[in-house]
C-alpha positions, -999 to +999 in steps of 0.1 A: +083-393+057+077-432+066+074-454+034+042-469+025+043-511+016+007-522+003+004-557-001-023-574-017-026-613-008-047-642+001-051-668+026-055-693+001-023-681-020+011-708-007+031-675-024+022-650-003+028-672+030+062-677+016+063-641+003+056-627+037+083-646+053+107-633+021+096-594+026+102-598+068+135-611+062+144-580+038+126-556+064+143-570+097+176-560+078+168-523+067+182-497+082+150-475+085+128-503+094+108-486+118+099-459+092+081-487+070+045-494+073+029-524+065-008-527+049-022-559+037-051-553+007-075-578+001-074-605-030-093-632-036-082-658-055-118-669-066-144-649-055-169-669-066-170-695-039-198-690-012-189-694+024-197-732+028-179-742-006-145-762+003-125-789-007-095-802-008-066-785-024-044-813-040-071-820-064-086-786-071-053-773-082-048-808-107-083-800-122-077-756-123-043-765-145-049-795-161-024-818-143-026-851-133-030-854-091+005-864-090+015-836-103-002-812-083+009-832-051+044-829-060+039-791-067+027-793-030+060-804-017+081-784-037+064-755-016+071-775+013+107-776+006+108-740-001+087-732+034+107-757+053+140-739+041+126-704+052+120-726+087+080-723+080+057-753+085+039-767+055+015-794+054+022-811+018-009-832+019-051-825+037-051-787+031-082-772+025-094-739+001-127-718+003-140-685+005-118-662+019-145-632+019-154-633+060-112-637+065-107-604+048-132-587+066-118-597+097-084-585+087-098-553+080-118-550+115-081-558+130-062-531+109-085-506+125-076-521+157-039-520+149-034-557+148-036-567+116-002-586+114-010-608+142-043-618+128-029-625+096-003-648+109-033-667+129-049-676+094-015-685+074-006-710+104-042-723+103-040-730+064-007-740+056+003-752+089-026-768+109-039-805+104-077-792+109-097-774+082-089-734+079-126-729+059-158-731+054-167-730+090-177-699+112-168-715+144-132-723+132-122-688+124-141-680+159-114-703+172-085-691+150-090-651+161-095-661+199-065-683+196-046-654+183-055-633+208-088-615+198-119-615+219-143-645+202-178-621+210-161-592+190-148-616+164-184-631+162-196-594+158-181-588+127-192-624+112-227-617+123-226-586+101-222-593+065-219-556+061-191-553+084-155-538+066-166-557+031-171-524+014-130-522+025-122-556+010-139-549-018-122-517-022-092-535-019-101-555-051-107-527-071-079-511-063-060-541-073-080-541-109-069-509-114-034-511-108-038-543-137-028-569-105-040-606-116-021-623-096-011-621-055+012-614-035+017-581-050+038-555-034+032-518-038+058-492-021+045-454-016+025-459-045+049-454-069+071-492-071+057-526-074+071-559-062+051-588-078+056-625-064+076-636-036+105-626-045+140-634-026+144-610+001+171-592-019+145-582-045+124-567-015+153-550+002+164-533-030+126-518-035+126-504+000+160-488-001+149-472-034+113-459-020+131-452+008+155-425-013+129-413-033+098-412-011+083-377-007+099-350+014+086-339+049+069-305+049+096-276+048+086-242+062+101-214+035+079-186+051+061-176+080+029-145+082+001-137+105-022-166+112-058-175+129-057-203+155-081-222+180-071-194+209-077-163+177-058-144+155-024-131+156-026-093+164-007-067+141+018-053+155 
């Protein structure tokens, strides 16, 4: 039986673009790595922002905790220094934050497509590593998804469609209330062991080596009778 990992995360969250790095390290080394799979839940960090409602991040973050703007722009290279020794790019200073609602729809059209990984990379890169603004404009997450691979008219599809996988993200979020999750990333392995924060890739490869030894046994046949099929029913001999 493959393990489950669920993780719940945000675009706007610097911990889960370091904590993705930090889980891929831990599953590149374990041993049944192609037995794990990988779903991203949806999270927002504020849900009440409206698609247009952006700014930048440096002084949202001093007025949200109370800091002085120095403070929070030396928070922002702290990350930096923990990205840049993971070898991920990290802009310290002209990030933006918004609503991440249309983003986690979009991630949800790609998991059905298979390709959820690759579009969630797309974002991270365009918010934590990219000089231009990740939100609070349609046509830039058009230009993200194409850039990434996806075809723009599909992409624009799903935008055009406010209905469109948000009863999945918002699914997501409830599922995150009632597991008692506040805060992303948040790991959850086969339903049964959580992970929360980015943790150092040792945490993450001790939870999968432990869901991996407890996760539920494969079906075991103990007895076998007459059965009905597509082509009938087994005859009595």
């Amino acid at each position: 039986m493959p393990v489950q990992v669920e993780i719940w995360t945000d675009i706007n969250c610097p911990f889960c673009y370091l904590g993705k790095q930090r889980f891929e390290t831990a599953l590149a080394d374990f041993e049944h790595r192609d037995d794990v799979r990988v779903v991203h839940r949806s999270f927002e960090l504020d849900p009440t922002l409206a698609p247009g409602d952006t700014g930048a991040v440096i002084p949202k973050i001093a007025r949200k905790y109370g800091m002085s703007v120095e403070q929070a722009a030396a928070n922002e290279r702290a990350l930096g220094a923990q990205a840049e020794a993971m070898g991920l790019p990290y802009l310290t200073e002209g990030r933006d934050y918004g609503s991440s609602f249309d983003m986690h729809r979009l991630l949800h059209w790609a998991l059905a497509r298979g390709e959820q990984e690759k579009l969630l990379d797309a974002l991270y890169h365009a918010n934590f590593a990219d000089e231009r603004p990740a939100f609070g404009d349609r046509e830039r997450l058009v230009t993200i998804a194409t850039d990434a691979g996806f075809d723009p008219e599909a992409v624009r599809a799903v935008l055009d469609d406010p209905a469109a996988y948000a009863d999945a993200v918002r699914a997501d979020e409830q599922a995150a209330a009632d597991l008692g999750i506040t805060g992303v990333p948040f790991y959850v392995l086969d339903g049964k062991y959580a992970v929360s924060g980015a943790q150092p890739a040792e945490v993450f490869g001790q939870a999968l080596a432990t869901a991996w030894a407890n996760r539920a046994p494969a079906v075991q046949l103990v007895g076998s009778g007459d059965t009905c099929g597509p082509d009938g029913c087994e005859l009595p001999q």
